[in-house]
C-alpha positions in Angstrom: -18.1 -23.2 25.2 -19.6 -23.4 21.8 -19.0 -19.9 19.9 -23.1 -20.4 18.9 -23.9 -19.3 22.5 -22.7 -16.5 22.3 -25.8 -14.0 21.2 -25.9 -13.2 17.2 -26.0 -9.6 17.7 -23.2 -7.2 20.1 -23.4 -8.0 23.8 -21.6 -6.5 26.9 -19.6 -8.4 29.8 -22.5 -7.6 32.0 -25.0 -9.7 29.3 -22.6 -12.3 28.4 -24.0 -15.6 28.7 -20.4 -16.9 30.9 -18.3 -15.4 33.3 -15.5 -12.7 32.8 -13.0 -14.5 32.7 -14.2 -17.1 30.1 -15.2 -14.2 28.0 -11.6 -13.1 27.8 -10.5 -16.7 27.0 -13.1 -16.2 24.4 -11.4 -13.0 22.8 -7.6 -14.4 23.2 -9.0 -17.5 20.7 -10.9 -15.0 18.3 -14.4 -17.0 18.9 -15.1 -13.5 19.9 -14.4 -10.3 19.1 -14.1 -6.6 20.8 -15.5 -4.2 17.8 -15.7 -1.1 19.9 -14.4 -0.8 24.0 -17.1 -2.1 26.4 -18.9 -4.2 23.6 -18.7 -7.9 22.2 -19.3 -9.5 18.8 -19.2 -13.3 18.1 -16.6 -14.0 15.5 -18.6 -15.5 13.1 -21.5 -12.8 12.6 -20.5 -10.1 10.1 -20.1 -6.1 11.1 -22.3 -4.8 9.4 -22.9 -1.1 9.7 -26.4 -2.1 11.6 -24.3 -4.2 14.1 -21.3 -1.5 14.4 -24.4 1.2 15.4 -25.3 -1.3 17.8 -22.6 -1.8 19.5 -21.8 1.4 20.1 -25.4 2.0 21.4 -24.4 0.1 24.3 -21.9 1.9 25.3 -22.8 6.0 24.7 -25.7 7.6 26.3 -29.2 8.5 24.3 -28.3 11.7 23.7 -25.4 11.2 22.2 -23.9 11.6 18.6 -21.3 9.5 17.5 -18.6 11.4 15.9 -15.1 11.5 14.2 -13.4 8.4 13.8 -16.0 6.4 15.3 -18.6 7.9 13.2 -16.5 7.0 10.1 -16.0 3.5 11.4 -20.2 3.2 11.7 -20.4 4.6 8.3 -17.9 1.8 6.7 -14.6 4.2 6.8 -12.0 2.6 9.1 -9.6 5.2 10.6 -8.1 3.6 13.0 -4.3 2.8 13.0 -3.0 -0.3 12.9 -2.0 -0.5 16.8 -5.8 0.2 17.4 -7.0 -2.9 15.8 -6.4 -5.6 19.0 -7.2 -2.9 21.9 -10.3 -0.5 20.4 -10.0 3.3 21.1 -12.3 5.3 23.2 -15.2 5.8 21.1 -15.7 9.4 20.5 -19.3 10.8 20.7 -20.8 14.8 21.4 -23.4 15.9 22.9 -25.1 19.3 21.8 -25.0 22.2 23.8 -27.0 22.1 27.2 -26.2 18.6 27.2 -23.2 16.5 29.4 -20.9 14.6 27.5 -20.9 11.3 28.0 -18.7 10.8 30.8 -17.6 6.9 30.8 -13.9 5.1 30.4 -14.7 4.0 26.7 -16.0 7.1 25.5 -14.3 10.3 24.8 -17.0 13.7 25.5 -17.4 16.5 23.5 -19.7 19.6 23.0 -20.5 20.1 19.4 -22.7 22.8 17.4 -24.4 20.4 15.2 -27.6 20.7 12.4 -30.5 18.3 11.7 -28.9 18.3 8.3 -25.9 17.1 10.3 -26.8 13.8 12.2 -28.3 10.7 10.4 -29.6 7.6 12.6 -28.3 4.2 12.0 -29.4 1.4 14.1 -31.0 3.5 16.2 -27.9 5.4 16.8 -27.4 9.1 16.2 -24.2 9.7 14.1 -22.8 12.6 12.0 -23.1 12.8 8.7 -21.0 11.2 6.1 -20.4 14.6 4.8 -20.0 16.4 8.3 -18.1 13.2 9.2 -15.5 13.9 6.5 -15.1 17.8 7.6 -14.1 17.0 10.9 -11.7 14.6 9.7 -10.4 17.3 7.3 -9.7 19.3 10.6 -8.6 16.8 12.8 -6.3 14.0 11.1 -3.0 14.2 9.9 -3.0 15.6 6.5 -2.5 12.2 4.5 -4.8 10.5 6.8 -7.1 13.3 6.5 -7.6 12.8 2.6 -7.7 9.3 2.6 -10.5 9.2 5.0 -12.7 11.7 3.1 -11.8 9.8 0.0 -13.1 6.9 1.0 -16.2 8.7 2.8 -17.0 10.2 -0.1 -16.5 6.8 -2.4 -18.8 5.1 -0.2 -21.5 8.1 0.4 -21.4 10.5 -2.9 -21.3 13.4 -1.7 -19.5 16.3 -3.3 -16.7 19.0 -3.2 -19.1 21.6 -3.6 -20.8 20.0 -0.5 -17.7 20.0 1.6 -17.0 23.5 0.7 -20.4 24.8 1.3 -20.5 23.1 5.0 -16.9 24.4 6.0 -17.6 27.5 5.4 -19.8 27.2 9.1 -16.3 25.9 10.7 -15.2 29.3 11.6 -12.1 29.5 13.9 -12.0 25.9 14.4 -8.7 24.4 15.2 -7.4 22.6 11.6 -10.0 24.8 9.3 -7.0 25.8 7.5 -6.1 22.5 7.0 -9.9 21.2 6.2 -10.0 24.2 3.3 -7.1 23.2 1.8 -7.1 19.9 1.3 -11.3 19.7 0.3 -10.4 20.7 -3.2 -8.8 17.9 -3.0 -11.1 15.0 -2.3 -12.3 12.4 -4.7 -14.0 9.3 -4.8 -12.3 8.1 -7.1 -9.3 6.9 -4.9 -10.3 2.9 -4.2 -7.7 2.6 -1.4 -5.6 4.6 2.0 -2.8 4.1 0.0 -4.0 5.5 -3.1 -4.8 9.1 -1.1 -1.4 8.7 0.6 0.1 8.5 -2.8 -1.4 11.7 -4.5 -1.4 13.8 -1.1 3.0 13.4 -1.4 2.6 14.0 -4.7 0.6 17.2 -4.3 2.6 18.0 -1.1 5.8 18.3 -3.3 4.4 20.5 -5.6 3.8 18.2 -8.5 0.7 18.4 -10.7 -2.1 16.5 -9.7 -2.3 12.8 -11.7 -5.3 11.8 -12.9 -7.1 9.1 -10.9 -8.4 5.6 -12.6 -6.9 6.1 -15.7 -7.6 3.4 -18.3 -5.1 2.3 -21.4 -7.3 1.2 -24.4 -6.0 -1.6 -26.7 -7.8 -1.8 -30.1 -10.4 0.6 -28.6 -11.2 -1.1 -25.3 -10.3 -0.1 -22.0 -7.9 -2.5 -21.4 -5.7 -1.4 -18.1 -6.8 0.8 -15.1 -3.9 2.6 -13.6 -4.4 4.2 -10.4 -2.4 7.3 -10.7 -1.4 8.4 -13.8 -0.2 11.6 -16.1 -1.2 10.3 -19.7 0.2 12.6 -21.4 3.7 11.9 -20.0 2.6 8.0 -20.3 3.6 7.8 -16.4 2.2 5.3 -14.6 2.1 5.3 -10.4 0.5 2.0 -9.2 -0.1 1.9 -5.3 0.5 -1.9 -4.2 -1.3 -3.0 -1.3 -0.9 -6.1 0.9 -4.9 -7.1 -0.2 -4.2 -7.2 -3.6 -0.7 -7.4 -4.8 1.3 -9.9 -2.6 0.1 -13.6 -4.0 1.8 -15.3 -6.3 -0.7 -14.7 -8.9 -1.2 -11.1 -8.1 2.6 -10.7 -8.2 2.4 -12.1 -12.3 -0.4 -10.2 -12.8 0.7 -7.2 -12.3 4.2 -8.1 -13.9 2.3 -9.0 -16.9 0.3 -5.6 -17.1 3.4 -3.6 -16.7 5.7 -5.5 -18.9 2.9 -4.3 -21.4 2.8 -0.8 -20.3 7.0 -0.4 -20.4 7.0 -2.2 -23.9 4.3 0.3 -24.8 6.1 3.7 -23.9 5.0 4.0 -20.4 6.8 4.1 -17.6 6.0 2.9 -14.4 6.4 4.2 -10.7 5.4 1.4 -7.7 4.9 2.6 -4.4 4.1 0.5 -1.2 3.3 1.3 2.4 7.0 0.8 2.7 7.6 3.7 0.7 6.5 6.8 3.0 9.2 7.3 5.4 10.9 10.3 5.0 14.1 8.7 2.9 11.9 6.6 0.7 9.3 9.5 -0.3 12.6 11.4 -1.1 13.7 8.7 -3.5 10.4 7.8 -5.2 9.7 12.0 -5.5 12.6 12.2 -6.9 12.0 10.3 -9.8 9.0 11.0 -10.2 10.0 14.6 -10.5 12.4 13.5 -13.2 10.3 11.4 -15.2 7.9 14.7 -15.5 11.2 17.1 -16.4 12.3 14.7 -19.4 8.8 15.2 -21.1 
């Protein structure tokens, strides 16, 4: 079957133009794909965050809000792990009070106390805010994934610390408010990846100062180098390398080049990967980091 008869825009099984079972040939050979559970994309056509809204809209009821992760995910934020990426999660939606949760296999229910200042529409689809987005996060992620995602909610949307604060102060007695409170202080826009947050949430977590984000090194007068961690002062650098943008060949010379510079220049220079959060490696890399900062 020709991917082009597929429809441009998301589609369920039951509005599929083939059967069931060629539609899951169809997903095994990525001529299409399964953006949210219960909805269909062809491969080709780019998820946008129109499209995302509308796939969802065929799965949650009208009077649901889209919330949480999935809300993120609408509003260009991907939370999901890694394991989620082949077989979707349950989308996760509220309803406000007097209203049933949605009550379907793809979609997890709740009961939220939400504001019009609270829900924007996208698509046609009611979702939380990006700023109430990035509070419930604060309260219900992990603490490093917690940061990361309101990082990047708050790179992508602008909102402010002063905003987060402001709106948290409504979340009283909710489960991980503690957690939310203490890490919004925290958030900035500034961080360009996951790994970046990651990075400064050990650092912070261990009791180290807080490094200065986006740092640039001037060479005769022009900003030169951007470093994305950094204590200036102590000339530390602490360069986050992610699979995007640091494993190619020319990548790899790059940034060999850039910190060849930086050593010969009186900084020194602390790499961390995705490889280096375990327990054992965060001890190693903490540790000299810690050391670096003593022998200023």
């Amino acid at each position: 079957m020709d991917p082009a008869a597929f429809p441009a825009t998301p589609f369920t099984a039951a509005t599929a133009p083939c059967t069931r079972a060629r539609l899951r040939k169809a997903v095994a050979s990525r001529e299409v794909v399964r953006p949210v559970r219960g909805a269909y994309l062809r491969a080709d056509v780019e998820l946008t965050e129109i499209a995302r809204a509308q796939a969802v809209a065929l799965v949650v009821g009208s009077t649901a809000v889209l919330c949480d992760r999935t809300a993120a995910w609408v509003l260009g934020v991907d939370c999901m792990a890694y394991s989620e990426l082949d077989d979707p999660p349950p989308l996760e939606s509220c309803v406000l009070r007097g209203h049933e949760p949605t009550e379907r296999a793809e979609v997890v229910g709740r009961t939220r106390d939400l504001r019009e200042e609270d829900i924007v529409v996208i698509g046609g689809v009611r979702v939380t805010s990006p700023l109430r987005t990035a509070a419930d996060l604060l309260c219900l992620l992990p603490r490093r994934e917690a940061l990361a995602a309101a990082d990047a909610l708050m790179r992508a949307h602008g909102f402010t610390v002063a905003d987060l604060r402001r709106l948290l102060v409504r979340y009283y007695r909710r489960r991980g408010v503690i957690q939310a409170r203490n890490l919004a202080p925290l958030v900035d826009g500034r961080s360009e990846s996951a790994g970046e947050s990651w990075t400064r949430a050990v650092i912070i977590d261990h009791d180290l100062p807080v490094p200065q984000l986006q740092f640039w090194v001037t060479i005769d007068g022009r900003p030169t180098y951007r470093l994305d961690l950094a204590y200036p002062r102590a000339r530390i650098a602490i360069e986050y390398d992610g699979a995007e943008h640091h494993t190619r060949p020319a990548d790899r010379r790059r940034d060999e080049m850039r910190r060849d510079w930086l050593r010969a220049h009186g900084w020194r220079v602390l790499v961390v990967t995705k490889q280096s959060f375990s327990d054992e490696a965060v001890g190693a890399w903490i540790g000299e980091l810690r050391a670096m900062l003593a022998a200023v």
